[in-house]
Structure formats: C-alpha cells, structure tokens
N, C-alpha and C positions, 0 to 999 in steps of 0.2 A: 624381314622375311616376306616372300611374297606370297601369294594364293592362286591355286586353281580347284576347277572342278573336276573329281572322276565319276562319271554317270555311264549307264547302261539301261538299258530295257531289263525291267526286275518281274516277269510275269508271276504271279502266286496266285492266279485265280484264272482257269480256264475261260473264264465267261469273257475276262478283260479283252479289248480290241487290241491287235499288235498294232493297226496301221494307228490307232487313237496313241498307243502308249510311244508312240514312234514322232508323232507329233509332239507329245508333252516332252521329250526326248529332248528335242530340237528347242523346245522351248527356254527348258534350264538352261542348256546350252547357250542361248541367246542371252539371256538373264546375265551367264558367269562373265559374256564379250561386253556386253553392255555396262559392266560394272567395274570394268577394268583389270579384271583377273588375269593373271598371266596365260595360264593355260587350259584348257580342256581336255584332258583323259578319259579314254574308252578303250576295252580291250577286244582279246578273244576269246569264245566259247563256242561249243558247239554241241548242239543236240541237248541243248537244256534252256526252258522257258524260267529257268529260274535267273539265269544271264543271257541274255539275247545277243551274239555279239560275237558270229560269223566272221566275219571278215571288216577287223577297224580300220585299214585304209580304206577301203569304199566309203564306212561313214564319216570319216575324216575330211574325206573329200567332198560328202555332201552335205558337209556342215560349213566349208568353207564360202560356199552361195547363200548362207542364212548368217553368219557374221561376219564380221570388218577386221578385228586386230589381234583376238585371240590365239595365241599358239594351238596347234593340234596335234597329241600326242598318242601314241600308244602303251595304253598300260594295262596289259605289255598284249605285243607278236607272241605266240608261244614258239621258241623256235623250233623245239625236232619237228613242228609242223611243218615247215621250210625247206628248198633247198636254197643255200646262201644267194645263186645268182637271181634265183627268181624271188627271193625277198628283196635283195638291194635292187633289181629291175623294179618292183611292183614300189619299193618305200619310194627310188627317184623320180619314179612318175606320178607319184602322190603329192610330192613334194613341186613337181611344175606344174602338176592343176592345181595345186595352193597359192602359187607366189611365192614360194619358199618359205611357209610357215610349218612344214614339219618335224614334228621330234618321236624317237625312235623306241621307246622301249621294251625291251625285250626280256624274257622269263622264260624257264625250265616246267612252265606248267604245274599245274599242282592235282586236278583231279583226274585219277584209275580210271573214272567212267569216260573221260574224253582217250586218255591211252588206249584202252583193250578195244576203242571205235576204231582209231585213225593209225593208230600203229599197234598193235597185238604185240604184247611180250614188253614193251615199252617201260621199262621204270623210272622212279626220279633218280636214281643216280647215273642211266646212260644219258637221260633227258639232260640233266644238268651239262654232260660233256658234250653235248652236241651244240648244246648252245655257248659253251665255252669255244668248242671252233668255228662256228659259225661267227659270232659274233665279229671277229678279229678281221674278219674277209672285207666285211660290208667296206668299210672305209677304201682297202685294193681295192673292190672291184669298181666302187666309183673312181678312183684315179683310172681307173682303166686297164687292161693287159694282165690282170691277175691270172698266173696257174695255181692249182692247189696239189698235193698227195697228202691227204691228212686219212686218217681213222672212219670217217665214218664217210667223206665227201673226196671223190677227186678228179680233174678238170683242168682242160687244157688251157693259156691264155684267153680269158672273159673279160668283155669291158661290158660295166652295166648299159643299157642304154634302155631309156635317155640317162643323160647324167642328171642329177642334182641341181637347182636353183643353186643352193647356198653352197659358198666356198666350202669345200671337206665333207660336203653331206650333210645331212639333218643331222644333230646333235642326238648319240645315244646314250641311253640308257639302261643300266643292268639290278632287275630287282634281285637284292641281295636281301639274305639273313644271315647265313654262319660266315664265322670271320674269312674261309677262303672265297666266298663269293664276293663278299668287299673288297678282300685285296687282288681278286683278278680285275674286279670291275676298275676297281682307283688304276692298279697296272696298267690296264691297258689304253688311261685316258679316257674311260668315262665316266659320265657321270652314276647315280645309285640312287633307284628307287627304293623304300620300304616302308613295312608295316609290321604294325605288331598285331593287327587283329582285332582281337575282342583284348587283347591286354591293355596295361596304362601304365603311366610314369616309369613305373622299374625296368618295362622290357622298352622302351621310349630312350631311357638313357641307355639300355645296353646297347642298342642298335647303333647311338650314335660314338660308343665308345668301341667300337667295330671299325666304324668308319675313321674316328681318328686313330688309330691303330696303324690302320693298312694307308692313312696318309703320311703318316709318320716313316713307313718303312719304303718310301717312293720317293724320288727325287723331282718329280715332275711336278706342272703346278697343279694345288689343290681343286678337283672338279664340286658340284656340287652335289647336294644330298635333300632328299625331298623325302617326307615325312606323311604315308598317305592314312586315312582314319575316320571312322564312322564320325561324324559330326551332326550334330541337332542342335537350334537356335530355340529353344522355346520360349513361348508368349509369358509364362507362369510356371512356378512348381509344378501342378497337376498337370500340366501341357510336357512338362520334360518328365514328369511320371508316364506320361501315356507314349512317348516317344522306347522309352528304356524296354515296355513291355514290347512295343512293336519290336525292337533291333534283338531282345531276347528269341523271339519268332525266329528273325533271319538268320541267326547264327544258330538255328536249333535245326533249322533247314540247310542251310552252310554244309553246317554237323553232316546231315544226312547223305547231302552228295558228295562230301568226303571223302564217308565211308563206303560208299558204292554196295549199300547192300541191301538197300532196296527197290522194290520192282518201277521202272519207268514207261509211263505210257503218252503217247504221242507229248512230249517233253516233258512232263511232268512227274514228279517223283507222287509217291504213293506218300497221301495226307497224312502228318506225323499227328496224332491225340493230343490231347487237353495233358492228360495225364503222363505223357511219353515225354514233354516237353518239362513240366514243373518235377520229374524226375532229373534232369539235366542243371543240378546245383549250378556245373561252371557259368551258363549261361544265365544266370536266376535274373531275373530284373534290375535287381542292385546291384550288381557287379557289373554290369553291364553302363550303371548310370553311375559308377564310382570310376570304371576304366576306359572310356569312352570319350569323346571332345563332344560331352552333351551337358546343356544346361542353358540358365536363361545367360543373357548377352554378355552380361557380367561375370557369371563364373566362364562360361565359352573365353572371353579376352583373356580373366587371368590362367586359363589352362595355357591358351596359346604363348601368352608372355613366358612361360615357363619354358615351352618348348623353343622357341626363340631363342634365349639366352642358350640353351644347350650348343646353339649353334646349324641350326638346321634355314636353308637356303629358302625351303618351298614347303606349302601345310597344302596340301591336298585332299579338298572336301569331301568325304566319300557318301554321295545321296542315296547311294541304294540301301533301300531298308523295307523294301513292299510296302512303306506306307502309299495311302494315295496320293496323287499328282499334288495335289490342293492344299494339302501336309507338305511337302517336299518343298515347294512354291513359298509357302509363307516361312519355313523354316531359313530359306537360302535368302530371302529378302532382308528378313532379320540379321542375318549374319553379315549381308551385302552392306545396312543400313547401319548399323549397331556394332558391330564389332570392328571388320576391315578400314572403318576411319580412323580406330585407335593406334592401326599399323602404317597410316600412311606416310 
C-alpha cells in the first residue's frame, strides 16, 4: 500500500494569515515529497475559509516548483463546476507545467452552500450526472476531435489543446460511495477515490466491498482504489486525546457547512458554542478516536495493516483538522518516521 497527503488551507480563526497558512501549506507538502510519498491531494472549494481551495490546478502547479517527485492530484475538480473542454484544456496544461506529474480527480460535490453560489437550483443528483458525462469526454478530447450531443453539454469536433505530457492523459479519478458510482468509475476505466468520513472499519470494508463488486462485474483490468481519512500520529495517549477533541471541532464544523444553515460572513460560518458542539453525540470525542486512523504510531500501523490486507492500493493522509501548523508538522513527521518504514 502506498501513501499520500490530502492537505488544504483549513482557516478556523479570522485572525490566522492566509499568505502564513499558505506557506505552511507548501510546507507539508514538501514534508510528503521529501518523504517519498506518492502523492499530494488538494481539492476544490469556494467561498469558505473553512477549505481554501479555489482553483487546485493553479496550486498543483505551484507546488510543482517547491517539489522534485511527488505526484499532484486533485481531490477532487468538482465537475458541474466545469465545462468538459475547459477542464481537459486547463487539467493538460497543468499537467505540461508539471512534467507530466498530474492526476485527475473528480467528484459530484457535496456542499448546497457552494451549489445555490455557482449554480442555483443545482442538486447532488443532477451534479452526480454531469459529472457522469463529463467525466467520459476528458480522455476524447485529449485524443483530440471529440463532438459531443449529451444532456447537459454539446459541441462540435474539440481537440484539447495543449494535449497532455503523459501517454492518455493524466490518470483519473472518481470519488465514489454508493455502488453505482463504483461501477461507473471501474466501467469506465478509472480509478476510485473514497472515504468514509468520521466513520471506521465497518464503513472502510463496505467501501471496499463496493469496489470489488463493480470489479467483478467488469471485464477490464482491475484499476486502483485509494482510501482517504483523518489521520493523527500522536507523541502519547494525552497527545491523541487532544488530537480526537480537536477533529471532534472539525467535523462539528464539517456538520455545519453541510447543512448550510447557518449565517456566513466574509468566509466564515457563524461560531458553533461549547454547548452546540458536546450536544453532537455523533461527533463526541471518542467516536471520533475509536473511527479515525488516529493514535500513537503503533496503533496508526496496526489500523493501517488492517486496511492493507482489505486490499486497498493507496491510504491517504487527510491533515486537515484546524489544529495548528506545529500540530499537523509533528503529527506527519511521526507518521513519516514511525509508521511509513513498516510499509516499505
């Protein structure tokens, strides 16, 4: 099994600097190249300090000038933000100011508050079919001469330009959950990001009994499946106790932009109470540090060992958690140091 990082700018505190948090950004980032990890993931969002993360070819591309070997992914493009030719134009020209280190992932979105900004009316089941035909193009329009007449897009013979470094275009990716989104993903030849969240082991194996499912009922050869998830390395017990209550915070926050229901000011969501939060059983501390890839190095390996065996390609670090830079640093060092030697 191999390792990458998924990092983003995680603002929870007005006062924080972006250009400061933008730096330590680049920093982990450097950390994951330097340590030999396979890849890097960063996604998209927009109009929320709670995920900073606009536009992730632009910083895919300017992370390519701050490391040497690391892949650079998206995870994910949202697609109905896209129209296909101006995504495969913008991913192949990412991919020649890289050298041809990029990979593609792509998702149907998930928060109402970025819908009812960018597209009005917009839900997760028209979102999911657009990115169901979108997705299918990218690869035509790098060969070149694609037309389309589909449902939501259509266009006369398009050739991306520029094309692609890499033979076939950047390698994509489709974050899947319910079984038709695995087996469009496997169908069509790609690979399949996922996660379970705030969940642990039970929805870990569902996910991955999804994915053999829909390889089973495909004759093509088996793509891979990458497995992404809060992770904390801690020093000591009390160190992965204070980690559990911080990731408690972010998924209570998560929660909140969700549900889009409450008030947002210059990116900021309206500060959730003491009280509002330890009301939130799902999220409670412990559940969080019993379903989570957190613990000192020793339980972190054997969670990982476990998931390994189920058959999964790629573990993907997931660093956001609003703790501070200095936390996130020493957590990924440890994991760098302490754990990733037991996989090599």
């Amino acid at each position: 099994m191999e390792f990458s990082l998924f990092a983003h700018m995680d603002r929870q505190d007005a006062d924080s600097s972006q250009e400061k948090m933008h730096e330590e950004f680049i920093a982990l980032c450097q950390m994951a190249d330097e340590a030999g990890m396979r890849a890097v993931w960063t996604g998209e969002h927009h109009g929320m300090d709670f995920t900073i993360a606009p536009n992730p070819l632009m910083s895919l591309v300017n992370l390519s000038y701050h490391t040497k070997n690391v892949r650079l992914g998206t995870g994910t493009v949202i697609a109905p933000f896209w129209h296909p030719i101006k995504l495969a134009g913008e991913t192949a020209s990412a991919d020649l100011m890289t050298g041809g280190r990029i990979e593609l992932g792509i998702a149907r979105g998930a928060y109402s508050y970025e819908y009812e900004r960018l597209m009005p009316g917009l839900d997760a089941w028209q979102a999911g079919q657009r990115m169901r035909e979108i997705a299918p193009l990218l690869p035509k329009l790098w060969e070149g001469d694609c037309a389309h007449e589909g449902e939501f897009f259509q266009f006369p013979a398009t050739t991306s330009t520029p094309k692609p470094v890499q033979k076939d275009g950047p390698p994509i990716w489709i974050a899947a959950r319910d079984p038709n989104s695995h087996e469009f993903g496997v169908h069509n030849g790609f690979n399949i990001q996922c996660t379970p969240l705030w969940m642990g082991m039970e929805e870990i194996e569902t996910l991955m009994g999804r994915f053999n499912d829909a390889c089973a009922s495909f004759d093509g050869p088996r793509p891979k499946i990458m497995l992404l998830h809060h992770s904390y390395v801690g020093s000591d017990a009390d160190d992965v106790d204070l980690a559990a209550q911080e990731l408690s915070r972010f998924y209570n926050y998560f929660g909140a932009w969700f549900q889009n229901k409450r008030p947002v000011e210059q990116g900021m969501i309206q500060p959730l109470t003491e009280e509002e939060m330890a009301a939130n059983k799902m999220m409670a501390p412990e559940n969080l540090a019993r379903d989570l890839t957190i613990g000192t190095a020793a339980q972190v390996t054997d969670r990982l060992r476990a998931i390994e065996d189920l058959g999964y390609d790629e573990f993907s670090f997931w660093i956001d958690s609003g703790m501070s830079f200095e936390r996130k640093r020493a957590s990924l060092a440890r994991f760098i140091d302490d754990v990733m030697p037991k996989f090599a």
